[in-house]
N, C-alpha and C positions, 0 to 999 in steps of 0.2 A: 512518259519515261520516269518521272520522279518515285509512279505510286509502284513502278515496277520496280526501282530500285529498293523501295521498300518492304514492297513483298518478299523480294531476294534477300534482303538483312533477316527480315525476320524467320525465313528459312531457314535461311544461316543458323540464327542462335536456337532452334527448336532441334535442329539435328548435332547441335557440338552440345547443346547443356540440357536438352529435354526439354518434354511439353510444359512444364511447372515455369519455368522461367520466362516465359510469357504469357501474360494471361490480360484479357478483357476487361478495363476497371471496375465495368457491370456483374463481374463475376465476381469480384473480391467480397469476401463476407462482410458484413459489420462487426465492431466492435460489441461482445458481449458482455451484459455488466456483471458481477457476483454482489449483491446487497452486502454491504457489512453489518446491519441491523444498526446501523450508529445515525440515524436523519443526517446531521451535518455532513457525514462525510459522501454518504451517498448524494446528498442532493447538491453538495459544490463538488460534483463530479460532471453534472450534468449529466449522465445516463445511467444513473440509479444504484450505481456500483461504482465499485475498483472494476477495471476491463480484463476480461480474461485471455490472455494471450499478449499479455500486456508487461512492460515494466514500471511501476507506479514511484514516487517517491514522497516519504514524509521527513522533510527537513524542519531546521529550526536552533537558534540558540540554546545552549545545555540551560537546562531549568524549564523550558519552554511547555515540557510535558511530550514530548513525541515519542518515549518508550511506553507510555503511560496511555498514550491513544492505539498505539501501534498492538500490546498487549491486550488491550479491549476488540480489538479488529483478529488479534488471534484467536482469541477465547469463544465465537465466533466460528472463524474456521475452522478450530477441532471439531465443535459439533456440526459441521455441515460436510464436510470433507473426510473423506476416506483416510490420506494422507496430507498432512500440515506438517512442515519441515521447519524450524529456527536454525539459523549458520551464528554463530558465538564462538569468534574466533578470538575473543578477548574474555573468553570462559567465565568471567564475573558477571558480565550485563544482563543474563538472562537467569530467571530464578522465579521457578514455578510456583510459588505461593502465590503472588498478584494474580496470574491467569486463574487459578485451582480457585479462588476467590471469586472469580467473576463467570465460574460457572463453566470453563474449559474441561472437554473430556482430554485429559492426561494422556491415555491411552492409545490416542490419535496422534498423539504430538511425540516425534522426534528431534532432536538438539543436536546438531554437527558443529562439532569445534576443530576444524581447521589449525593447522602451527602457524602459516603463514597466509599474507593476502592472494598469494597466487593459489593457496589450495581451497582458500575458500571461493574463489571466483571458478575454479574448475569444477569442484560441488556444488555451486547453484548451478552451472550450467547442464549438469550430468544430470542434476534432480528434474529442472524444466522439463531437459530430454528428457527424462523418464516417467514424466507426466505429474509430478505433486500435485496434488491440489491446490495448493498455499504454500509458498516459500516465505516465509521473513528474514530477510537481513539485516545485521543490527549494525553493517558499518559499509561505506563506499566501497566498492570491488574494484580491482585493477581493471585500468581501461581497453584492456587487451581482453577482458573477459562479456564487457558488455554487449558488444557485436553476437555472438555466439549464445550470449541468456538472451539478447531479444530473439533470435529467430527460433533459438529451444521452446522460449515460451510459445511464440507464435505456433508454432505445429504442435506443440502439446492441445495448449488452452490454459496453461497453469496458472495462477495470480500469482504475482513477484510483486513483496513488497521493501523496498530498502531505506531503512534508515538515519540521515546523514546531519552533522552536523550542520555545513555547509556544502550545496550542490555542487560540485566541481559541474567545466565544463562538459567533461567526456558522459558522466550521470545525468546530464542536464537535458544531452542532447537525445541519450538513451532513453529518457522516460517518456511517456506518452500523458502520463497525469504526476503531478509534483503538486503537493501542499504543504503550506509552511506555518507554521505555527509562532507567534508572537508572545510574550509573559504581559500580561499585563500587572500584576500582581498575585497575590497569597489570600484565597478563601476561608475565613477564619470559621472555624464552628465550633461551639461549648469551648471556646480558650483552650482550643486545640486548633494546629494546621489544617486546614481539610484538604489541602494541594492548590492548583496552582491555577490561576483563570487567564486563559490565554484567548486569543484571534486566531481562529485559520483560516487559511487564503490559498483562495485556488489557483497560483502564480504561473502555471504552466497547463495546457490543457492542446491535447488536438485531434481532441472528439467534442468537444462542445466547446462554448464561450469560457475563457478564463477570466479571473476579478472578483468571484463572488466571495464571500467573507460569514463567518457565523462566529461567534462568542462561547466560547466552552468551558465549564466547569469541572474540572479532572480529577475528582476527589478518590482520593485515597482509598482501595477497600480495605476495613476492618473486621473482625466479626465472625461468623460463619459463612461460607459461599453461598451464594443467590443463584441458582442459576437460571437463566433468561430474564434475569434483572439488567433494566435500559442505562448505560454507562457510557460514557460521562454523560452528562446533566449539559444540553443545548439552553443558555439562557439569550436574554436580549435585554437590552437598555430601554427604557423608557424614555419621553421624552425629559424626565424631570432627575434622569442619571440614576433611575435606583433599577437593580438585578431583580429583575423576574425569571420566574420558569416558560420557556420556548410554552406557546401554547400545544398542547398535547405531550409531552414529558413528562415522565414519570419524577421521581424523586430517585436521587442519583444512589449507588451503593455504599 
């Protein structure tokens, strides 16, 4: 009697909502990774990417360096993506010289500035729906909007990445992967700044183990653009506290 009562629920909901609204957990896809080309962030992702179909977050203290990572993760997307969208609804935070530095095709990259947080949380969602390859967000979206960017994303496959000073709960519960970024201090080189050497920590994860941590070097680009030049600079401590380069690292831009 029980498993028939079941059968008949589940009748039920296949014919008032359609076949899609039930489905076999053995049938659910996996999470698919997109590499950033950055090791840290890929590998304290634990599945070799940001997830596509995903909403990810990089938080952290102001100075932390998280426009700084989060623009190196774009620069990246433009060249691997058709479409790469930036939402800069505070029209100052976003300013294409960093990226054009680090080797971003421009071309690729559109910037939507939004007047309010409710039109910018309607345009991520409009974008996912309409498949971006890369969203970046450069501020926490209204919490009426998140429900609606995660399932956009999920039917695209798009990368949504959003970045916040502090996690609210309602972002917190939307992300699937959240890393957060720590200052440790100011990288100095030739009695100049070189930017800012932080911690990031995979605080939230539920596609792999969360906790893992790497040391980064966020320096500054100057110069002429590099493009497919390895940015920022993954170091690690020694036992004796002095900064080395991540074995296998390049030399940062």
């Amino acid at each position: 009697m029980p498993r028939e009562k079941l059968q008949h629920a589940i009748g039920a909901i296949h014919v008032r909502f359609g076949g899609h609204a039930l489905v076999h957990a053995a049938r659910l896809p996996a999470a698919r990774p997109w590499p950033t080309g950055l090791p840290a962030v890929d590998r304290l992702s634990g599945i070799g990417g940001l997830p596509r179909g995903r909403v990810s977050v990089l938080q952290g203290a102001l100075g932390a360096g998280k426009l700084s990572l989060a623009l190196a993760v774009l620069a990246t997307a433009t060249r691997e993506h058709a479409h790469a969208v930036v939402i800069d609804r505070r029209h100052r935070r976003f300013d294409p010289w960093i990226p054009d530095r680090m080797g971003a095709d421009l071309g690729a990259l559109t910037v939507v500035r939004p007047p309010t947080p409710a039109v910018a949380g309607e345009a991520a969602v409009a974008l996912a729906r309409a498949g971006a390859g890369f969203t970046l967000v450069l501020e926490e979206l209204p919490e009426p909007a998140l429900g609606p960017l995660e399932s956009a994303a999920a039917r695209s496959g798009s990368v949504v990445l959003v970045v916040a000073v502090g996690g609210g709960r309602a972002l917190a519960h939307a992300s699937s992967l959240t890393l957060e970024l720590e200052l440790l201090g100011w990288e100095p080189a030739r009695g100049r700044l070189a930017g800012p050497r932080s911690v990031l920590r995979c605080v939230k994860n539920k596609l792999a183990a969360p906790g893992a941590e790497a040391e980064l070097v966020l320096r500054y680009p100057r110069g002429p653009r590099l493009p497919g030049a390895e940015w920022p600079r993954e170091v690690e401590r020694t036992p004796a506290g002095v900064v080395e380069p991540w074995p296998g690292a390049s030399a940062a831009v």
